[in-house]
N, C-alpha and C positions, 0 to 999 in steps of 0.2 A: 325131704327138706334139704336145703341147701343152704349155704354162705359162704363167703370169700374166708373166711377162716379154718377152711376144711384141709387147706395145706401145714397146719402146727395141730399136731395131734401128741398129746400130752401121755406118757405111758404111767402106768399108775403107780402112784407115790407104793414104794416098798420100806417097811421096818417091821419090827418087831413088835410093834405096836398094832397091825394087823394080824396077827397071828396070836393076840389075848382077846380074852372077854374085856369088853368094856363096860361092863355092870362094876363099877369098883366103888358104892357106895354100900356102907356097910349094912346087912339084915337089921331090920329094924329103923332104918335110919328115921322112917318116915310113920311111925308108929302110933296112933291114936289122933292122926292128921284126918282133916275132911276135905275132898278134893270134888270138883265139876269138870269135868271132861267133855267138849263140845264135838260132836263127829266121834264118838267112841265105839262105832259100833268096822270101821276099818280103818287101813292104812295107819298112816299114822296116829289118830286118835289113840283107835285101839292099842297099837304098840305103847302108849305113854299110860293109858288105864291100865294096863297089865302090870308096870315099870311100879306105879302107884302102889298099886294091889301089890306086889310081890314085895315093896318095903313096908309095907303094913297100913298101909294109908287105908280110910273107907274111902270110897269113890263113887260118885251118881256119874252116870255117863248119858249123856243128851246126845239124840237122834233122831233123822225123821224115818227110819227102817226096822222095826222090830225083831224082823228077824236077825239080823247085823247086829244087835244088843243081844240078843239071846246067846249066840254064838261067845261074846266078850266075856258074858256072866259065864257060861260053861267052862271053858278056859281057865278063869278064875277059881274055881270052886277048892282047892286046894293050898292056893297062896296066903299070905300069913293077914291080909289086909279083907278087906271086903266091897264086892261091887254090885250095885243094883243103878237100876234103870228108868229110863220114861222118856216116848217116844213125842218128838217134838221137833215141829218146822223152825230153826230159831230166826226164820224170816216173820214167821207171824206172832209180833209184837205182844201183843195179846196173851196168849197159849203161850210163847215164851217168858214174858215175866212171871208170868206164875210159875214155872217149872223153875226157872230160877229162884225164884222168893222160896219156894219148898222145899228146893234142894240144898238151901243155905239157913233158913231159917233157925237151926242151933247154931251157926257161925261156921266161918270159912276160912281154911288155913290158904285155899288155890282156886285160883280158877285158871283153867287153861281153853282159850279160845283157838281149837285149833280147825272147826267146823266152815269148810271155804270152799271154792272153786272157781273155777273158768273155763270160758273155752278159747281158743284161737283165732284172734281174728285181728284186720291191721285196724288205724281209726277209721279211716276210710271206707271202711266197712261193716262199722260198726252202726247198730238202727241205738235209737233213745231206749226204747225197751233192754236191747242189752245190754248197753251201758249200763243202765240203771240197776238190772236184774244183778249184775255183778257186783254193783257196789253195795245193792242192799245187802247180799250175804257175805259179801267181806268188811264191809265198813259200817253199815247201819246195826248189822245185828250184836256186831261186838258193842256197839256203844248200851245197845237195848242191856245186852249182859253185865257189863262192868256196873251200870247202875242199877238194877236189878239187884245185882248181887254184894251193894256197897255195903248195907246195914248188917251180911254177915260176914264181910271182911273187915271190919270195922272192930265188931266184939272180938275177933282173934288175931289182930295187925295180919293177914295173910297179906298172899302175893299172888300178883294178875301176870301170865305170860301166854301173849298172844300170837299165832304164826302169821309170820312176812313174808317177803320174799327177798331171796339174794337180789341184791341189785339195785334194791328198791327206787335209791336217789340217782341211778344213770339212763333207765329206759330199757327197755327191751323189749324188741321188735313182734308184735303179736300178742301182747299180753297188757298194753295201755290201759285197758278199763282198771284191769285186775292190781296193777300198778299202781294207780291213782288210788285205789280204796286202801288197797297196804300203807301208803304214803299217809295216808288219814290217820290211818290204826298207828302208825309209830308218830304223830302227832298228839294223838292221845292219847298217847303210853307213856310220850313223855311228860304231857301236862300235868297226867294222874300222878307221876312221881313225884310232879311238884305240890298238887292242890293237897294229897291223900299221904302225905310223909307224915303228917304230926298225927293221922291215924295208926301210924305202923306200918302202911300198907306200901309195897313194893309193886313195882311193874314193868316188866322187860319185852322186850321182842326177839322174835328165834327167825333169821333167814336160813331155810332147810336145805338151801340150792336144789340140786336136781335129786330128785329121790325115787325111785322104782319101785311102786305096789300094785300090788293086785287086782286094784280097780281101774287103773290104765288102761283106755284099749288097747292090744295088743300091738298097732301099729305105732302106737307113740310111747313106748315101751320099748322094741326095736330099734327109731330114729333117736330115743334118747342115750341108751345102752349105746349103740355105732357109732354117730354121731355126733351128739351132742355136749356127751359125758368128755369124749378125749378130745373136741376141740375147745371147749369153752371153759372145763374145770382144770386147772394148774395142775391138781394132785390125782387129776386120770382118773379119779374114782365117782361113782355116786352115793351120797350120803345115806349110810343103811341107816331105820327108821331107829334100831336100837341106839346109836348117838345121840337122835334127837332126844329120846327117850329122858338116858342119862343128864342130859341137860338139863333136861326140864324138872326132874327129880332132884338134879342138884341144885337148881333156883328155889324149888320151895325148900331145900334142906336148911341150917342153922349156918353151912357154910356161903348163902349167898346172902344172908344179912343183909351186905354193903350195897349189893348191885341193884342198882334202878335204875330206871331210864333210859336202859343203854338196849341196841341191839347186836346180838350176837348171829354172827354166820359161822352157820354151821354147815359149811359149803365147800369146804377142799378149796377155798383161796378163788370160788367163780367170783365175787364181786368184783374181783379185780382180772378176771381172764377176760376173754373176744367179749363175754355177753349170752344170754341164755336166750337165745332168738331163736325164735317159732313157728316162723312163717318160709314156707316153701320159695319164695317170691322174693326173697330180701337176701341180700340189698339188690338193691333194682339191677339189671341188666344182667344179673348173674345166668347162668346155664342151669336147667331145670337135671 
């Protein structure tokens, strides 16, 4: 992959603030809390159900791979919180409200819709199928969950926080479907703060920027790390999963009360760098 931006390469932000733990919410913080975790069984997901689990939270974690939850819950089994599972397409509507209605039905302090994906491609190139395929699981399924799971956010004023992407209101080159449906999701995240405030109930968005797991093919893993990380993030780093983690742990804690509606990047400053573009081919005429 290539871009015209590949001559400002950003080195990475340094303090002393890389050199601690960023777990700095206190044990227990999150203690006799009920949480839904979408995609928990890696990457991210899982890093934010552990984060749960490890402040005492209970956790159900939704997934369409069992074995990827089995591995979540083993992990677990030590932590001060508790996590259990159920294996589930949250494209199919159906099968998903129910796992969601089951998984909240004593009430719900969180849901965290972090269960997404895409692949690269420009518009152009894009058929209606993947469009569409993209938007159902970034943007239909959250809508499926959020009201699925209103009646047990309800009985316990919880809080909904859903992943975005850095960027989301400027564009980036390759990643348009997946744009458009994020774009959705902080539309309705913000509505929910408005509609669902006299419930108690909170709802933010997390822009992750660039973040490096293990389910990455390896080549876009590589192009990200070389890259993409030092020309397009300001603070030269990519965003370890453990940050987002903390985040997320700190929206449902008693210290985000205040915060709705708002989205947060948690991105080393790329919404405001070159642009997190994806495509080998852009900007046109450039040198392969």
């Amino acid at each position: 992959m290539n871009t015209a931006t590949e001559t400002v390469r950003h080195p990475p932000a340094a303090s002393l603030d890389w050199d601690s733990d960023v777990r700095v919410l206190a044990p227990g913080t999150l203690g006799g809390r009920r949480a839904v975790v979408t995609g928990a069984g890696t990457g991210i997901g899982r890093g934010i159900a552990l984060r749960l689990v490890e402040l005492g939270a209970g956790v159900v974690g939704l997934g369409r791979r069992p074995e990827k939850l089995r591995e979540t819950e083993a992990i677990t089994r030590d932590l001060p919180g508790s996590f259990r599972w159920a294996s589930v397409d949250v494209r199919d509507t159906e099968a998903a409200r129910k796992a969601f209605a089951a998984a909240s039905e004593q009430g719900l302090d969180l849901l965290v819709n972090n269960a997404g994906g895409q692949f690269y491609a420009g518009i152009a190139d894009l058929s209606d199928r993947g469009f569409r395929s993209v938007v159902d699981l970034n943007l239909n399924a959250v809508f499926t969950a959020v009201s699925a799971c209103l009646p047990g956010l309800s009985q316990r004023g919880g809080s909904i926080v859903s992943m975005s992407l850095s960027g989301v209101d400027r564009g980036s080159a390759g990643i348009g479907h997946s744009l458009a449906a994020r774009a959705g999701v902080l539309a309705l995240t913000r509505t929910i703060a408005l509609e669902w405030a006299h419930l108690g109930i909170r709802a933010n968005c997390i822009g992750p920027g660039a973040v490096l797991t293990s389910e990455l093919p390896p080549e876009v893993t590589a192009d990200m790390a070389n890259r993409l990380v030092p020309t397009a993030v300001p603070a030269g780093r990519a965003t370890p999963v453990e940050d987002i983690a903390e985040t997320v742990a700190f929206l449902a804690s008693p210290a985000g009360r205040m915060l709705s509606g708002q989205m947060l990047q948690v991105d080393g400053a790329a919404q405001l760098g070159a642009g997190l573009h994806m495509l080998d081919s852009w900007p046109p005429g450039q040198p392969s």
